[in-house]
C-alpha positions as CSV (number, residue, x, y, z in Angstrom):
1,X,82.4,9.2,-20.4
2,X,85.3,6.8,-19.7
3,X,86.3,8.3,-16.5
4,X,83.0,8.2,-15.7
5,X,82.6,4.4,-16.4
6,X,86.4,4.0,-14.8
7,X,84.6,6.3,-11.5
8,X,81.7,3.8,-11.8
9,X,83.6,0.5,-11.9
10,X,85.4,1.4,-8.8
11,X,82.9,2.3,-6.6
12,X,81.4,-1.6,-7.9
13,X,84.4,-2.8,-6.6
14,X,84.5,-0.6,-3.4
15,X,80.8,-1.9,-3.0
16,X,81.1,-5.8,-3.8
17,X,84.1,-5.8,-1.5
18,X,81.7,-4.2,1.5
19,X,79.5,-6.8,0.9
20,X,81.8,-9.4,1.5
21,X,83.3,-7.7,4.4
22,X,79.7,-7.4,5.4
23,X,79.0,-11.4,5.4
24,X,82.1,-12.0,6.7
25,X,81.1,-10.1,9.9
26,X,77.9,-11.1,9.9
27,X,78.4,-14.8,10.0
28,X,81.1,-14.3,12.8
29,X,78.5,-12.2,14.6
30,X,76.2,-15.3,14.5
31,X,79.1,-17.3,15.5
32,X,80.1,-14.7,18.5
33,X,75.8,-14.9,19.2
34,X,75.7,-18.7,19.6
35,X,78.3,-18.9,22.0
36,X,77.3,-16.6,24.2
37,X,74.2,-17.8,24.4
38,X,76.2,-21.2,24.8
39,X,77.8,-19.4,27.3
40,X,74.7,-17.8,29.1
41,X,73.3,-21.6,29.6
42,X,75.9,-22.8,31.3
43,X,76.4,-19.7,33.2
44,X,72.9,-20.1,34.6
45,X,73.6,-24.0,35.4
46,X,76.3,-23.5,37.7
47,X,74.7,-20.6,38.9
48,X,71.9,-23.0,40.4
49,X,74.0,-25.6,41.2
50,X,76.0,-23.3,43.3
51,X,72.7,-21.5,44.7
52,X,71.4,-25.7,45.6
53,X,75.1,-26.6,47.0
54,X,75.2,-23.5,49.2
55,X,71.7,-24.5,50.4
56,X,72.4,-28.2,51.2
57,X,75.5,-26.5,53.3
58,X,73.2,-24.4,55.0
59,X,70.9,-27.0,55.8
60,X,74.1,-29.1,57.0
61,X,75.3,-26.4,59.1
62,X,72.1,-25.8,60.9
63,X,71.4,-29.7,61.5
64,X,74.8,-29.6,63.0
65,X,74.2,-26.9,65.3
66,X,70.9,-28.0,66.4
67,X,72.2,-31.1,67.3
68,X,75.7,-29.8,68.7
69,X,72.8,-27.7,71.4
70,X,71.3,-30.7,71.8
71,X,74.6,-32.3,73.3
């Protein structure tokens, strides 16, 4: 029965110390979550503000060339 209870008492341990190592990950999982979705915002910002600026230029270049044909 005490090697039993010793058996018993360890695999507590083994189990409390899982579920530590189990919060641990899961709050830096959460962490790791929020900035990548921190991450995926600003991603998609510059994203349009690249798409708008490379518009603009387009619209630039072909208001130069019309008017360079013009000349």
């Amino acid at each position: 029965q005490a090697q039993t209870q010793s058996k018993l008492e360890h695999v507590q341990d083994k189990y409390d110390n899982l579920l530590e190592e189990h919060k641990l990950l899961q709050e830096r999982l959460e962490s790791m979550q929020e900035d990548n979705s921190k991450l995926h915002i600003n991603n998609a910002r510059l994203l349009m503000k690249l798409e708008t600026e490379a518009r603009l230029a387009m619209q630039s270049n072909m208001k130069s060339n019309h008017n360079d044909d013009k000349s």
